[in-house]
C-alpha positions as CSV (number, residue, x, y, z in Angstrom):
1,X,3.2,2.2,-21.8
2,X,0.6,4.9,-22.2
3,X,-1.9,5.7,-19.6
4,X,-4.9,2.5,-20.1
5,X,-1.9,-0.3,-20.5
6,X,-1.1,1.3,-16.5
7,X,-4.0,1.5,-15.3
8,X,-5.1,-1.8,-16.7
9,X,-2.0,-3.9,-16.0
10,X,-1.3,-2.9,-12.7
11,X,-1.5,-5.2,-10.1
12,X,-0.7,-5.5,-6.3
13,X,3.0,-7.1,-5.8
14,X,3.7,-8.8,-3.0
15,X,7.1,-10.7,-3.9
16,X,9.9,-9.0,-5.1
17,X,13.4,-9.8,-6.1
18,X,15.7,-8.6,-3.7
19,X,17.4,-6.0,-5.9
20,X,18.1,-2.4,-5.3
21,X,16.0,0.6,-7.0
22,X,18.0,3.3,-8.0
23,X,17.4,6.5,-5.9
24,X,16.8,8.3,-9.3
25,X,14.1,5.9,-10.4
26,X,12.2,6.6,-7.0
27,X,12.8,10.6,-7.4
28,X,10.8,10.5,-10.9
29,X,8.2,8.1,-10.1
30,X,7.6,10.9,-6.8
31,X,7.6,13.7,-9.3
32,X,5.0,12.1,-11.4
33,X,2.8,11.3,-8.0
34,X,3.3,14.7,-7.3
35,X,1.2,15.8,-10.3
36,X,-1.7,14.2,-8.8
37,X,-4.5,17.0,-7.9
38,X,-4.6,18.1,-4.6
39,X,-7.7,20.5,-2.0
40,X,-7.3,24.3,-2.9
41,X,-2.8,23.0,-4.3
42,X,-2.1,22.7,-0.8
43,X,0.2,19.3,-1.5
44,X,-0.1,18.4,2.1
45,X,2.1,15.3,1.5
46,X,5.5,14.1,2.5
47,X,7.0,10.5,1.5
48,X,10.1,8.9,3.7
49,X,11.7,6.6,1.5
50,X,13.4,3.9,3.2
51,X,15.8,0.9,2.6
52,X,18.6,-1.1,4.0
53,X,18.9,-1.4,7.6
54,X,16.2,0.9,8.5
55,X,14.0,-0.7,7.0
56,X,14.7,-4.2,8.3
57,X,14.7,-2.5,12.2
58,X,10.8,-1.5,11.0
59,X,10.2,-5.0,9.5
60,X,11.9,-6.6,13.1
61,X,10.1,-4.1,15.4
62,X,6.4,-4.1,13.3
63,X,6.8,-8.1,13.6
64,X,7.5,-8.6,17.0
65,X,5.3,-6.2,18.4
66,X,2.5,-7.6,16.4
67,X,3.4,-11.5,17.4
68,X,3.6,-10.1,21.0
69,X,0.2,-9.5,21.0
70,X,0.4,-4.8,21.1
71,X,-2.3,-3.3,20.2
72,X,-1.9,-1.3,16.7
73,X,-1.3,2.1,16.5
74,X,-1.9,3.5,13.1
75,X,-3.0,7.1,12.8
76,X,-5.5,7.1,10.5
77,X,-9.0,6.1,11.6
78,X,-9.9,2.4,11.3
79,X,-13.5,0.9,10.9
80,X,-13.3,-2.5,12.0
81,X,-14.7,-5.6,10.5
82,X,-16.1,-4.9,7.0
83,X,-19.9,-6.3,6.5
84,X,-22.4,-7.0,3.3
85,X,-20.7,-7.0,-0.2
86,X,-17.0,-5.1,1.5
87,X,-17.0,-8.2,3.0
88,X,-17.4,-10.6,0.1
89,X,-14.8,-8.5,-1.7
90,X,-12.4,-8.9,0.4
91,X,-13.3,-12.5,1.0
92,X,-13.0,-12.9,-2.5
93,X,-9.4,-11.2,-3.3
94,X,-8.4,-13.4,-0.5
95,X,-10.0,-16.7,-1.9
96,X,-7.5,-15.8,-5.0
97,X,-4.1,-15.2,-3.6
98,X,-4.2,-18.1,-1.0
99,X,-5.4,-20.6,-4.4
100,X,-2.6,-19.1,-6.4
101,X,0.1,-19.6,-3.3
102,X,-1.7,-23.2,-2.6
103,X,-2.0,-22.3,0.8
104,X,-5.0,-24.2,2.4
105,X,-7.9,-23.0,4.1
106,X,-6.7,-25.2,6.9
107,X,-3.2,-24.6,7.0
108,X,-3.0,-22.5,9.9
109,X,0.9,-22.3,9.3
110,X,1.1,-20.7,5.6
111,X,-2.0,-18.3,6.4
112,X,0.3,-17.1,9.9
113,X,3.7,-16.8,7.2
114,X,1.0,-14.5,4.9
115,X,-0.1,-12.9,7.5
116,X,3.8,-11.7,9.3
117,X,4.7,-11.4,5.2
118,X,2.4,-8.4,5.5
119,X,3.9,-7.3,8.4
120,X,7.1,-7.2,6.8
121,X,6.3,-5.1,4.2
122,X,6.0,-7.9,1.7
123,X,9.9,-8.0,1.8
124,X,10.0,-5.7,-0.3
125,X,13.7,-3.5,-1.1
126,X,11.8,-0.3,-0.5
127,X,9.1,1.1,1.5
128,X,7.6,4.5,1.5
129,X,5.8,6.0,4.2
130,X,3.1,8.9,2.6
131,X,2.3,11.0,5.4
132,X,0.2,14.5,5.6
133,X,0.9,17.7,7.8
134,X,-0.5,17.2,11.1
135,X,-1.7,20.9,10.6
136,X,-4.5,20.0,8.5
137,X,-5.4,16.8,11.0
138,X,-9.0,16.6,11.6
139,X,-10.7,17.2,8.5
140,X,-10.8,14.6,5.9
141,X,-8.6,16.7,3.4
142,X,-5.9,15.2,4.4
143,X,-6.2,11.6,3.9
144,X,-8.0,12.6,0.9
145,X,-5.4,14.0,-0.7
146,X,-2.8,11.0,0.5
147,X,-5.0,8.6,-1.3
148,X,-4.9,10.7,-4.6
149,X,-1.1,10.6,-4.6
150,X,-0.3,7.4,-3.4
151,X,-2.9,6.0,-6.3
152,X,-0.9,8.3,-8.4
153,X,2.5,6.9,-7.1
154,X,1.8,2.8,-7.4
155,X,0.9,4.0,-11.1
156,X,4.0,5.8,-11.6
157,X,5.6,3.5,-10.7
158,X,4.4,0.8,-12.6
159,X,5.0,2.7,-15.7
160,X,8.7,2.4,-14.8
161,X,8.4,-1.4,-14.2
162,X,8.0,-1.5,-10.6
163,X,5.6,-3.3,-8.3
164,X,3.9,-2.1,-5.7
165,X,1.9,-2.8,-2.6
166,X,0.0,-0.3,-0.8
167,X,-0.2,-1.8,3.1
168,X,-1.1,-0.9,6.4
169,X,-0.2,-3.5,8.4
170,X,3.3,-2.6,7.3
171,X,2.8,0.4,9.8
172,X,0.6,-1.5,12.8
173,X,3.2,0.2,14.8
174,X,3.8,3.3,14.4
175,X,6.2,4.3,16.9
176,X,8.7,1.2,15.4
177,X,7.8,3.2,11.8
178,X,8.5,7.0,13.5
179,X,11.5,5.6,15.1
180,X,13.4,4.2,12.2
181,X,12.1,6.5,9.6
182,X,12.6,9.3,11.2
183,X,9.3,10.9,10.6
184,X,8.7,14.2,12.1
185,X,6.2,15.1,14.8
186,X,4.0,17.6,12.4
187,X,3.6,14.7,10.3
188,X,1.2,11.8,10.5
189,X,1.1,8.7,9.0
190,X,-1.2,7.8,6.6
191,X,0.0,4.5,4.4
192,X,3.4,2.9,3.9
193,X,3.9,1.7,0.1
194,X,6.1,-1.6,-0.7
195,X,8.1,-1.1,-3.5
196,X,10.6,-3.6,-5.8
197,X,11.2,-5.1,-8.8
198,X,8.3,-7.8,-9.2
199,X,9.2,-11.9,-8.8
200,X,7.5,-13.3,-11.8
201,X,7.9,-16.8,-10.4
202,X,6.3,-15.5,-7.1
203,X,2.2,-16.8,-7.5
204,X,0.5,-14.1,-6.2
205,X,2.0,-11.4,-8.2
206,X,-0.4,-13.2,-11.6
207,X,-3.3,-12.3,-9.3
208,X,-5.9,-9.2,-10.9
209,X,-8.3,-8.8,-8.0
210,X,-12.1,-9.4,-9.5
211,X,-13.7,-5.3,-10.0
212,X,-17.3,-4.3,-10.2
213,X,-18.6,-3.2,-13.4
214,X,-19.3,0.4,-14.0
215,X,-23.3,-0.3,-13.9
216,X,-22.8,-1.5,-10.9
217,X,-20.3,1.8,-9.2
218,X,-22.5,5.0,-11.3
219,X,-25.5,6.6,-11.7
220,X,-25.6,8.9,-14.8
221,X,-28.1,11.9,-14.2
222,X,-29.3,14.2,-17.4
223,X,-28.2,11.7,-20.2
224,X,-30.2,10.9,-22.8
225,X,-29.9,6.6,-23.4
């Protein structure tokens, strides 16, 4: 695929088959996120790549922490409810996955399974966890940067046939996420990325969330019409 058919075919997975991705795979999509442009080349980044049994103890520990009613604990700053148009967006993507999974606006049941599907990680074989160096903490460099290369990593990965999610309710509780993963104390967790080969029978996965037009996102200053 060359760069548009990526960019313009990507979509957010969120069922998987439950089949492994070779370590090798992982290590090249990684070293194409790597590539992505980083404040001053400082590459404050780290990923912890996880599978197997540790990553089932995360998908346990997130779930029932959650269902028990902890408060989350994810390290990057949250905002609370979204308001105006952020709203309607997200109103809107959500309006299209629960149609495509027939899950009822009053089905209290299938929007609860969404819901603890997200705090599994989608189910997904593979999850990486994209922190930044706790050094740099404080300034919005950081996250900055995170966001560049994760964008750059569900890309990657894409052109190698891989679906991704990026999710933070995958890491609601980060202490379950530290434990497990075994992320180290000058590191802080930004995102967690689910990873796997996509289920094409799985609804949701057909769904391209609705984007505004470019009239709509820019302002051109000094052109001539």
């Amino acid at each position: 695929m060359n760069y548009d058919e990526v960019v313009r075919g990507r979509r957010s997975i969120r069922g998987y088959q439950q089949k492994p991705v070779p370590k090798a795979v992982i290590r090249e999509v990684l070293e194409l996120a790597m590539r992505s442009p980083s404040s001053l080349n400082t590459q404050p980044w780290n990923f912890y790549v996880v599978s197997g049994e540790p990553l089932d103890r995360i998908r346990a520990g997130n779930t029932e922490r959650n269902l028990a009613g902890v408060p989350h604990s994810r390290e990057f700053r949250v905002h609370g409810e979204y308001g105006g148009q952020h709203r309607e967006r997200q109103i809107g993507v959500a309006k299209q996955l629960f149609a495509a999974m027939g899950i009822a606006r009053e089905d209290k049941d299938a929007r609860q399974d969404w819901v603890l599907r997200g705090f599994r990680q989608f189910d997904a074989p593979v999850s990486i966890v994209v922190t930044y160096d706790r050094s740099i903490h404080g300034s919005d460099i950081g996250p900055f940067d995170a966001g560049a290369v994760t964008n750059a990593l569900v890309n990657a990965a894409w052109s190698r046939g891989l679906g991704c999610v990026i999710n933070s309710q995958g890491i609601m509780q980060s202490p379950v996420v530290r434990e497990h993963a075994g992320i180290a104390d000058d590191q802080v967790i930004m995102i967690c990325v689910a990873m796997g080969y996509p289920d094409d029978d799985f609804p949701a996965n057909a769904v391209v969330s609705e984007r505004k037009s470019v009239d709509e996102a820019a302002v051109f200053v000094g052109f001539e019409d």
